[in-house]
N, C-alpha and C positions, 0 to 999 in steps of 0.2 A: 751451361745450357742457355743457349740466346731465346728461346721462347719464343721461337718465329711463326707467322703462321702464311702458308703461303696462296693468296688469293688469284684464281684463275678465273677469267670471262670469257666463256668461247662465242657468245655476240662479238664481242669487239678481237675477241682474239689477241688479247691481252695479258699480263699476268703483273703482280707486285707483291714484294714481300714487304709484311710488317711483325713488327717486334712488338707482342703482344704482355709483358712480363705481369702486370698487373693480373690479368687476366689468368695466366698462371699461378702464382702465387695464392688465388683465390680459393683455385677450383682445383688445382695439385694437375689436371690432366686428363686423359682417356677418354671418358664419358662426361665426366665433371666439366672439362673447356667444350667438350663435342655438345653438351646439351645445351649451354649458352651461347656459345657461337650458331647455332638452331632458332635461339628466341632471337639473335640480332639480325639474322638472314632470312628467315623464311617470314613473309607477311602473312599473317591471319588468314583459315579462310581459304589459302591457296590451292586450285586442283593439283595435288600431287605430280601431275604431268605435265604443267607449266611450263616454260621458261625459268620464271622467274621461283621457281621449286630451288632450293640446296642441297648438295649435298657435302658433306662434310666428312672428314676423315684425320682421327686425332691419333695420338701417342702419347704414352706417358714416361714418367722421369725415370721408368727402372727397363724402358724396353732396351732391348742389346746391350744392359749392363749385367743382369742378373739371369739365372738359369728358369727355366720355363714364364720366362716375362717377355713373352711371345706374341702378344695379338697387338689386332689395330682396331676402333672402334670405327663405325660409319655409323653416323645418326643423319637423316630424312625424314619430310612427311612421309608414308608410309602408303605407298599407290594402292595397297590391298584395305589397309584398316583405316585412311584417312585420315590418322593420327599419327601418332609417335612411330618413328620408323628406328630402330635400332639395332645395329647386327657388330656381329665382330668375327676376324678372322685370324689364322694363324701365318703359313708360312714363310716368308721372308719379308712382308710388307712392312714390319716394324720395323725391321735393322732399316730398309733402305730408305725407309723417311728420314732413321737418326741421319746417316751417312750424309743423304744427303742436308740435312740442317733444318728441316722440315718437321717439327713437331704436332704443326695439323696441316691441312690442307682442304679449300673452301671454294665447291665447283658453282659458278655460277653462270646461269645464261644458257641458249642452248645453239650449236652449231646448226648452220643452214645446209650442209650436207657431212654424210658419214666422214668421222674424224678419233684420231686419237692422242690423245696427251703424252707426249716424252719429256721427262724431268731429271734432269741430270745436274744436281747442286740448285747451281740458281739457272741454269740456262731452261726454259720452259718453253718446247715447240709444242705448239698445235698443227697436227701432219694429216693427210690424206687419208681415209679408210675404206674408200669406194671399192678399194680390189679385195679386203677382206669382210664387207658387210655380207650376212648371210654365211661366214661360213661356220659351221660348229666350233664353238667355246675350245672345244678340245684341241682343236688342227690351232688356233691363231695363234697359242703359244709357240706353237715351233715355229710361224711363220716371223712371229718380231722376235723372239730369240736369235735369228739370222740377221735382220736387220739393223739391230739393238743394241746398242753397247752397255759395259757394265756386269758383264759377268762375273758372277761371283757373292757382288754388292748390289741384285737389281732383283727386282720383285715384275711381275706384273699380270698385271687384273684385267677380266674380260668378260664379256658377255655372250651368251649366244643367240640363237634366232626367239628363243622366248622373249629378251629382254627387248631384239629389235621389234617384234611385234606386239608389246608392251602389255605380253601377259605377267597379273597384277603381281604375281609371287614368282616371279624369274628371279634369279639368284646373279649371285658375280664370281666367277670364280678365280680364285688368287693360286697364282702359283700351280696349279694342274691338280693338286689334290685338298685343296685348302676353301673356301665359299666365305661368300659372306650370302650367308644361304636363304636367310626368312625377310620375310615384310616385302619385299619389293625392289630392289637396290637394284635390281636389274633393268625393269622397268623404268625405273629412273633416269640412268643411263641410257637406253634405247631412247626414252622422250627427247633427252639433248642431242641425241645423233652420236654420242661417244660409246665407242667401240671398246676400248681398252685405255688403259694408263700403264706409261714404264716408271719407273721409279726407281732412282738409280744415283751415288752419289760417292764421292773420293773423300768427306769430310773426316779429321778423327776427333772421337770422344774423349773427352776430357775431364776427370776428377778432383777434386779440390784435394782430398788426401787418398791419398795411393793406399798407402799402406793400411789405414783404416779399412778400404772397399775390400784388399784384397785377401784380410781375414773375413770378412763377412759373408763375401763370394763364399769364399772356399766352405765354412761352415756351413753353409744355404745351398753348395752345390750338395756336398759330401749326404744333408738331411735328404736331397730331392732323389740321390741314386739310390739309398740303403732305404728308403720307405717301400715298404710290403706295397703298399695300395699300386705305385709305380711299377713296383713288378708286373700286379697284374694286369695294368694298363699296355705293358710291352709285349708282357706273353700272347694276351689277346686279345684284349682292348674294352671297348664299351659293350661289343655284341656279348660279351660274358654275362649280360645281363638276362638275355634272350633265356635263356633255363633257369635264372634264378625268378626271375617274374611269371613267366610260365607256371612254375610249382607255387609261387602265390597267390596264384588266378587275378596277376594283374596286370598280364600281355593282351592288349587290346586284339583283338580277331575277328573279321569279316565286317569290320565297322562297328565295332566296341556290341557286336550283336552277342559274342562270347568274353572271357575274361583269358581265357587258354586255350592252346594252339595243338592239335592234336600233332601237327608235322613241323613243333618247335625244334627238336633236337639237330632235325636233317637240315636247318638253318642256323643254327647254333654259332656262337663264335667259336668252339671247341674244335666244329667238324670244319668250316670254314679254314680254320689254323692249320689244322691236319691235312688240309686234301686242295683250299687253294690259294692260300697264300703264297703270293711271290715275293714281295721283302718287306721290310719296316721302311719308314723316314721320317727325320723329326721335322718340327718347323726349326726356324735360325734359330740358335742360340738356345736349343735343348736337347740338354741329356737323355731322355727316356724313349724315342721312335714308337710314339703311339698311333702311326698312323699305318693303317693295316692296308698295304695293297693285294688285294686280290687278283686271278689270273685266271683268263678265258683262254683256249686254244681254238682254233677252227680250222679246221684242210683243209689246204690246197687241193687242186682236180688231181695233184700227185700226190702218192701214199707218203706218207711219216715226212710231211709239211705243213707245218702251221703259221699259222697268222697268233700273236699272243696278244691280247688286247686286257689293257694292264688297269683295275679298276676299284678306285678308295670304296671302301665303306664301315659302317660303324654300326651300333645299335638302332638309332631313331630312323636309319634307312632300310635297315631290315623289317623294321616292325611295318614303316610304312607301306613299301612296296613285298612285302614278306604275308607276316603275321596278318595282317590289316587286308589284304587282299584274299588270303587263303591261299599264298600261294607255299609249296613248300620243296620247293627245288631252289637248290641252292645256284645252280647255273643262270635261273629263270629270275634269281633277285639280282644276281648280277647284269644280268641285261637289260633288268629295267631301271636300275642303278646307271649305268652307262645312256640308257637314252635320256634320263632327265640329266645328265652333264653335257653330251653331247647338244642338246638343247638350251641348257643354261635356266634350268628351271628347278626353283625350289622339290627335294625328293618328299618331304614328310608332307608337304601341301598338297603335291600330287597324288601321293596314295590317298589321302581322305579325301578326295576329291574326286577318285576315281572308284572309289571303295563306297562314296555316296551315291555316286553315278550306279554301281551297280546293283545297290540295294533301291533306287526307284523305280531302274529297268524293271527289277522283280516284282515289285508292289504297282506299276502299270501307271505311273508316273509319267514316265516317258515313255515311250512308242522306238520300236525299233528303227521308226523312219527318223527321227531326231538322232540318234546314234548311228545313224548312216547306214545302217546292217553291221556294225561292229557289233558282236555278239559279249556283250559287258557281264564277264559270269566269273565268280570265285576260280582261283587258280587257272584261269588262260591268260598266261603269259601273251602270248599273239596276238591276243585283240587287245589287251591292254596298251602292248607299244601300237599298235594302231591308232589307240585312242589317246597315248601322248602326243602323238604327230596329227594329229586332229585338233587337240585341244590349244599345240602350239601356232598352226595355222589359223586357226578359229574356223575352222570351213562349213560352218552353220550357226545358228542360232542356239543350237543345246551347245553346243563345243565353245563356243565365245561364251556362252555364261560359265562354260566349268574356267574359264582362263582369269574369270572376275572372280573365283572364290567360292568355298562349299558356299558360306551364308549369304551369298549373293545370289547363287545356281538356284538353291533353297528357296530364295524369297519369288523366284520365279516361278521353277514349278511345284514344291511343295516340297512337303517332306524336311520341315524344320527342325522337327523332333531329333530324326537320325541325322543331323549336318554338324558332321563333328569339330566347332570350333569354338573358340569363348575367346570373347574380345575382337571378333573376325578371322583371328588367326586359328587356323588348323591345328588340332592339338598334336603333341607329343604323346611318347607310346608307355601312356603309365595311366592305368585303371588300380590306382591303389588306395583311395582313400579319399574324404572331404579336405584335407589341407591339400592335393595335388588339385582340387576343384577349385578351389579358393584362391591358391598360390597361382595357377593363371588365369584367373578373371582379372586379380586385384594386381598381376605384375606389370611392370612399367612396359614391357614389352610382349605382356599375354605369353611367355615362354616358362617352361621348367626352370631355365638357367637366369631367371630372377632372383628365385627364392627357396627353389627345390621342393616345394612340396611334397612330393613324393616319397622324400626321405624323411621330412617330419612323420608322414603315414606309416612306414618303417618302424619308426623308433616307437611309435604308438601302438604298431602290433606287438611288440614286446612287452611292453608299459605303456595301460594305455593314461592319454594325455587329453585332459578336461577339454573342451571347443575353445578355454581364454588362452591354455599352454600353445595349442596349436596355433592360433591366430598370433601370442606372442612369440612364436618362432619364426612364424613368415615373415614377423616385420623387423625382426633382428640380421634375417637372411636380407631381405631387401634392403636395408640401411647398410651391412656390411659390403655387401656385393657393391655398393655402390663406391667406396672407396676401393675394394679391391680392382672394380673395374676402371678408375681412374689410372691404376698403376700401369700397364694393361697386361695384366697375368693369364694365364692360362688357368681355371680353374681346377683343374686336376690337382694342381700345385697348391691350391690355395688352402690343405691343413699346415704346409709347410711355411709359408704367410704369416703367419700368428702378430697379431698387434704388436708386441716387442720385436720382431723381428722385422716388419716392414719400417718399424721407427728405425732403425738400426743403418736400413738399407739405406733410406732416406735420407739420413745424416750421412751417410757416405760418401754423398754425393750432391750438397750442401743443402738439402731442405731439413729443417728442424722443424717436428711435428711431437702435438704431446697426443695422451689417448685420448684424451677427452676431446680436442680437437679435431680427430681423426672422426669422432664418434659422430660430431653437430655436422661433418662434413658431408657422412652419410644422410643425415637425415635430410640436409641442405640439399644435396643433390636428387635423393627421390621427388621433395617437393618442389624441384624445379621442372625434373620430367612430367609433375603429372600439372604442372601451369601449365606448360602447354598441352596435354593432351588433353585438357579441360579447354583451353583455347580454339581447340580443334572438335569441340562435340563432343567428346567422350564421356557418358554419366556412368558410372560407376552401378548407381542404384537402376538406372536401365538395361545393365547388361545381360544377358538372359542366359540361361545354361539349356544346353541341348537337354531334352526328358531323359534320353537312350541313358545316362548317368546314371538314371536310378531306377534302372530297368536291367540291368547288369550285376550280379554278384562282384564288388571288385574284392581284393586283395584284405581288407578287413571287413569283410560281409557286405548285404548291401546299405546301401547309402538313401539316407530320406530328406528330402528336402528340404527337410522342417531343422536339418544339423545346417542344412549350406545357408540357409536364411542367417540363422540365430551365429554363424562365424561371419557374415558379412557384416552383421550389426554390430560385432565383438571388434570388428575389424576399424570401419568407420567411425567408433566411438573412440578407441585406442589412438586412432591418426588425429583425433578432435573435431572431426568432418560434420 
């Protein structure tokens, strides 16, 4: 592994690779180089939207070596929260950075008209994108698939008309069913004028002992197929959660105004599987196809002719555009599912966004002349995709602030209480407890998939767990997560991960790591994220939690504010802050 990392300028239209080994060795990879390579690129201070803004795109030393060691991280200033921008994605973006020789990759500058990045080994064009700006996220793949060489070995990411009209939470979509979905990355890309990136590469991998990796593999593949949990991620993925949270009253509904979903089942990942699923697919170089494509039909003017329009989804898009809406047609999640792709905009920011939009409509917040006559009401699918196309346009003054974010929309016209984010970011769909409250105020990227929270809330409705167990399992999730996220795993996979096993993999393939090592690295790398999001504004003890929290029955009764204080002081004190 050359440890290259390779630097692009689309001011000058340039590109240079450098061998960064130092830098690797340090920080092992993923996140750990992606958040350093952040403090040395981005200057203090910077609008988000810049020029001179980064963005960045890492791998680590077990992608396309090992089974479900699948993603690619992207860290940015973050155009929605102003801070730490961090996302990661799955399908084929990792293999074709290894392929190509490319273990990060560092955008700087921004093109003076639409353009997009072709990367093929070391050859690096910057090409035209005048003839596909504007057109849906969804259609651009087929059009540089035609274009494009690399099949096979080539990944590529894109934007759609969200990102070009730099609403703050536009997504990237990789590979057609894949995102690098929250904070902004979309945005980002729109502000530079870049359209897309191909990624694409002939290089082969190489191991120091063969035979070593390829009992390892095998053992690591053999544990990742015969694991229960994978079963049921194949069977029917995340949305399986949709009834088990539902019966714990900790499915967010109509804007966390309920905890349970009277028309959860008919959204169900169960009935979903049953009635429309079209097929599985993994990302590269994983066993398990947890990605559930769903299937829309539509006639032709002739009988028994359809149009099939083929559409991912998961749990946190259900909940959002589903549960979170009141909507409870399973055709009506898919459509709106399909407009925030086809648009290229974050789906879980949209439904709380639209889901705030329609609880102000109600309380007279807003005025029907700000929503244009879009009639903003529980379960209307129709004026909802109205009001995506509205919001991705900006075509007023209410519609531009919903594209800057609930707590933005919020501080304009009211209605802070119900604006469901923490940290700026839109929450995830888990009304389950103080450690889900906690675990995204205090996570590096305000996500469930910091620290899981949600699951510490679990284990505490079982047994329940004192406010210091809870706060000491967030920051054990957040310190591991952060090594694991260096590797760059798929987290599904990661009970299959286990500290002896990642030392194992690592040595496979010439890094020698001990645990205690592995342990300072996590803590090393949290406290680098949060230098800078501290660099960027971020206070910690200013971050305020929506009321609606404790105004809601969640999943282990209701929640008083006087536990969410006394875990942030448990929290702050434990970090030594």
């Amino acid at each position: 592994m050359l440890r290259r990392v390779l630097y692009i300028d689309l001011d000058k239209g340039e590109s240079f690779v450098e061998e960064r080994r130092d830098l690797f060795e340090e920080w092992l990879g993923g996140t750990g180089v992606a958040t350093q390579l952040l403090l040395e690129e981005c200057p203090a201070g910077i609008d988000p939207l810049s020029p001179e803004a980064p963005i960045i795109f890492s791998i680590g030393p077990l992608n396309a070596l090992f089974p479900a060691m699948t993603k690619t991280v992207a860290t940015f200033k973050s155009p929605l929260t102003g801070e730490l921008g961090e996302s990661y994605a799955g399908g084929r973006l990792a293999m074709a950075m290894r392929f190509a020789g490319h273990e990060s990759i560092v955008i700087r500058g921004a093109a003076d008209r639409p353009c997009y990045i072709s990367i093929r080994d070391d050859d690096v064009q910057i090409k035209d994108a005048r003839s596909i700006w504007g057109i849906p996220a969804t259609v651009v793949g087929y059009i540089l698939r035609d274009v494009e060489t690399g099949v096979g070995r080539r990944s590529i990411i894109r934007i759609g008309p969200g990102g070009e009209r730099l609403v703050k939470y536009a997504g990237v979509v990789v590979d057609t069913y894949r995102h690098f979905g929250r904070l902004g990355l979309g945005a980002a890309f729109g502000s530079k004028n870049l359209k897309a990136i191909v990624v694409s590469g002939t290089e082969d991998v190489e191991v120091p002992d063969s035979k070593r990796y390829r009992e390892i593999y095998k053992r690591l593949y053999n544990t990742v197929v015969q694991t229960d949990v994978m079963e049921k991620y194949h069977d029917i993925g995340t949305p399986i959660n949709i009834n088990v949270l539902n019966q714990l009253k900790g499915l967010p509904t109509r804007n966390f105004q309920e905890s349970s979903f009277e028309g959860a089942e008919k959204i169900s990942g169960e009935v979903l599987a049953d009635d429309y699923l079209f097929r599985r697919v993994s990302c590269a170089h994983c066993p398990i196809g947890c990605i559930h494509i769903g299937m829309l039909k539509t006639s032709f003017s002739r009988d028994h002719e359809y149009e099939i329009r083929k559409i991912s989804y998961d749990f946190e898009l259900i909940y959002a555009l589903g549960s979170n809406l009141g909507v409870s047609s399973p055709e009506g999640v898919l459509e709106l599912i399909e407009a925030c792709e086809r648009q290229g905009i974050d789906a879980i920011s949209t439904g709380v966004v639209l889901s705030w939009a329609t609880e102000a409509l109600e309380r007279g917040l807003i005025t029907p002349e700000d929503a244009l006559s879009v009639n903003l009401q529980w379960n209307d699918v129709d004026e909802y995709l109205k009001a995506i196309d509205n919001i991705v346009k900006k075509q007023n003054e209410f519609y531009s602030a919903l594209a800057e974010g609930v707590e933005a929309a919020s501080e304009r016209y009211g209605g802070r209480e119900f604006a469901m984010a923490l940290g700026k970011n839109e929450v995830p769909g888990y009304h389950t407890g103080p450690a889900s409250i906690v675990g995204l105020t205090v996570g590096v990227r305000h996500s469930h998939l910091d620290n899981a929270g949600y699951s510490i809330d679990q284990r505490a409705a079982k047994k329940p767990l004192s406010p210091e167990e809870m706060v000491d399992a967030i920051i054990r999730e957040d310190d591991s997560r952060g090594v694991y996220n260096s590797l760059v795993g798929c987290l599904f996979a990661r009970a299959v991960y286990t500290t002896e096993n990642v030392i194992e993999a690592l040595g496979s393939v010439g890094i020698e790591k001990t645990e205690g090592e592995l342990e300072e690295l996590g803590r090393r790398i949290f406290d680098e994220k949060y230098r800078f999001k501290r660099r960027e504004g971020f206070d910690l003890e200013a971050a305020p939690v929506p009321r609606r929290f404790y105004e809601t029955v969640s999943a282990v009764g209701m929640i008083e504010p006087e536990t969410i204080e006394e875990m942030m002081k448990i929290y702050r004190r434990r970090r030594g802050w």
